[in-house]
C-alpha positions as CSV (number, residue, x, y, z in Angstrom):
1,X,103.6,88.1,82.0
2,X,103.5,91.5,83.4
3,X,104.5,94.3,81.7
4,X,105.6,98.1,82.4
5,X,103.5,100.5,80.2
6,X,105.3,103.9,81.5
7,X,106.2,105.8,84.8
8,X,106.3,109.3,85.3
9,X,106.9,110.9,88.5
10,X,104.1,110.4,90.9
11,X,102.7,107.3,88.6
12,X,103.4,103.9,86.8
13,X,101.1,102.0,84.6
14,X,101.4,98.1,85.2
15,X,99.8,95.7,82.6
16,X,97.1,99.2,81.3
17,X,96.0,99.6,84.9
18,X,97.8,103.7,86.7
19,X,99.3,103.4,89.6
20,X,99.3,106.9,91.7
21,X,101.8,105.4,94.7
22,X,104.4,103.2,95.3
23,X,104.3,99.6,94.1
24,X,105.8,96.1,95.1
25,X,104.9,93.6,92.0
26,X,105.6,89.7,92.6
27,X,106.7,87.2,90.6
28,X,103.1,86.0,90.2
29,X,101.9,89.3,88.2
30,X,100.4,90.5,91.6
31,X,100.8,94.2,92.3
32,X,100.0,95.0,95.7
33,X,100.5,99.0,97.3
34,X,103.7,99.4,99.3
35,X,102.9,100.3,102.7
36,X,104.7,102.9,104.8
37,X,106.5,106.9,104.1
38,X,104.3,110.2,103.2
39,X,100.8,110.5,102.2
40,X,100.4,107.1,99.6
41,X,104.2,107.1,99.1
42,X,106.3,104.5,100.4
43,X,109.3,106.1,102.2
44,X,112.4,106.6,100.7
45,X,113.8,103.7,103.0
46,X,113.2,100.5,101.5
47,X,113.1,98.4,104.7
48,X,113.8,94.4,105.3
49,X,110.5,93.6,106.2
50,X,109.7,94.2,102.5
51,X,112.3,92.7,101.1
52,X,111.4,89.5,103.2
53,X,107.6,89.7,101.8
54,X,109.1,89.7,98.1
55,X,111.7,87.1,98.7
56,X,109.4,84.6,100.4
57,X,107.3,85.1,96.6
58,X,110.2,83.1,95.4
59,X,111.7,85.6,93.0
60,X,115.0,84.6,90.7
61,X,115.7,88.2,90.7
62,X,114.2,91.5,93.0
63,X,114.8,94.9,91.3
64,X,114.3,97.9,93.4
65,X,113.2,101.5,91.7
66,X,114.6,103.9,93.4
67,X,112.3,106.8,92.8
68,X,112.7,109.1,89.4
69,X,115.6,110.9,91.0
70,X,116.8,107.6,93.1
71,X,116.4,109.3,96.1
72,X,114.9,106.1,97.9
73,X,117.2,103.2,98.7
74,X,117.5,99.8,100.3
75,X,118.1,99.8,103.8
76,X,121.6,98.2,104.7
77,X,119.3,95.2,106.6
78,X,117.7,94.2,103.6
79,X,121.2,94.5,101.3
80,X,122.4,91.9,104.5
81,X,119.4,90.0,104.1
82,X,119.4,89.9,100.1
83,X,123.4,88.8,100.0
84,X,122.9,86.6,102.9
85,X,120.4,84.6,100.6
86,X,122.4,84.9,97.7
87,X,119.4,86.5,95.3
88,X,120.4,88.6,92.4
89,X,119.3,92.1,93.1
90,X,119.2,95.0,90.5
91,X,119.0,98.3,92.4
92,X,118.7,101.8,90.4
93,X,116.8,104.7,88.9
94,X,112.9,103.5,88.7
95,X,113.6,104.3,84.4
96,X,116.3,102.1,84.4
97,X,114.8,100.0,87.0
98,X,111.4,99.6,84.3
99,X,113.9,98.6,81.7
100,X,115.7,96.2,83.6
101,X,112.1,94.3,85.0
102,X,110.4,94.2,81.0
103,X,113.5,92.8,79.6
104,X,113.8,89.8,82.9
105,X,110.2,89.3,82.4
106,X,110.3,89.1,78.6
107,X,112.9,86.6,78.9
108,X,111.0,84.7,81.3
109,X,112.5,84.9,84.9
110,X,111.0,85.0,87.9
111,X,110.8,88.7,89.0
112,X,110.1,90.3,92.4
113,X,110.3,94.3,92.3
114,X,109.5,97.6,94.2
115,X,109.1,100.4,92.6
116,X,109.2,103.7,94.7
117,X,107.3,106.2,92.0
118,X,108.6,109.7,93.3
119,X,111.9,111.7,93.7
C-alpha cells in the first residue's frame, strides 16, 4: 500500500522516496512524473489525456491535488469524461488531497491520483 509521507510546496515524499515535480500515482503503487506545464511542473491544467491514462489503471476512486494554493484544476474534458464514466473523483487542495488518498488507501480502495506539487 502506498503511502504519503509529506508535501511541501515544490515537493512530496511517496512511500520515503522526494518527489521535486508533479506526480500521477496508480492504483498499483506506481508513481510515474506528470508530463507537460513549466520547467518539471505539470501545468496548472489537468488535461483528459491524463485522466484517461489513470482511469484505464482501473481506479475505484481518482483524487486530483490541486497544487498547495489549488491553483491547478481539471480541465472541463476530463470532469465530462470522469462523470461520463461514473468514477468517484475527489478534487481539492494537494493537503487535503494527501489526506483524502492515505485514508482511501488505508481502507483499501483502489486509488488513481495526481498530485500537482506547486501553487
Amino acid at each position: 500500500m502506498v503511502r504519503i509521507d509529506s508535501l511541501s510546496f515544490g515537493s512530496i515524499v511517496i512511500d520515503g522516496k522526494k518527489y521535486r515535480h508533479d506526480v500521477i500515482i496508480y492504483p498499483s503503487g506506481m508513481v510515474k512524473r506528470r508530463k507537460g506545464g513549466f520547467l518539471m511542473f505539470g501545468g496548472h491544467n489537468i488535461r483528459k489525456d491524463e485522466i484517461e491514462e489513470l482511469y484505464n489503471s482501473n481506479p475505484e476512486v481518482i483524487i486530483i491535488g490541486t497544487g498547495t494554493s489549488g491553483k491547478a484544476k481539471l480541465s472541463e474534458e476530463g470532469k465530462s469524461f470522469l462523470k461520463d464514466k461514473g468514477l468517484e473523483v475527489f478534487e481539492a487542495s494537494s493537503y487535503e488531497a494527501v489526506k483524502k488518498f492515505n485514508e482511501l488507501t488505508s481502507l483499501g480502495k483502489k486509488v488513481g491520483a495526481i498530485f500537482h506539487v506547486t501553487c
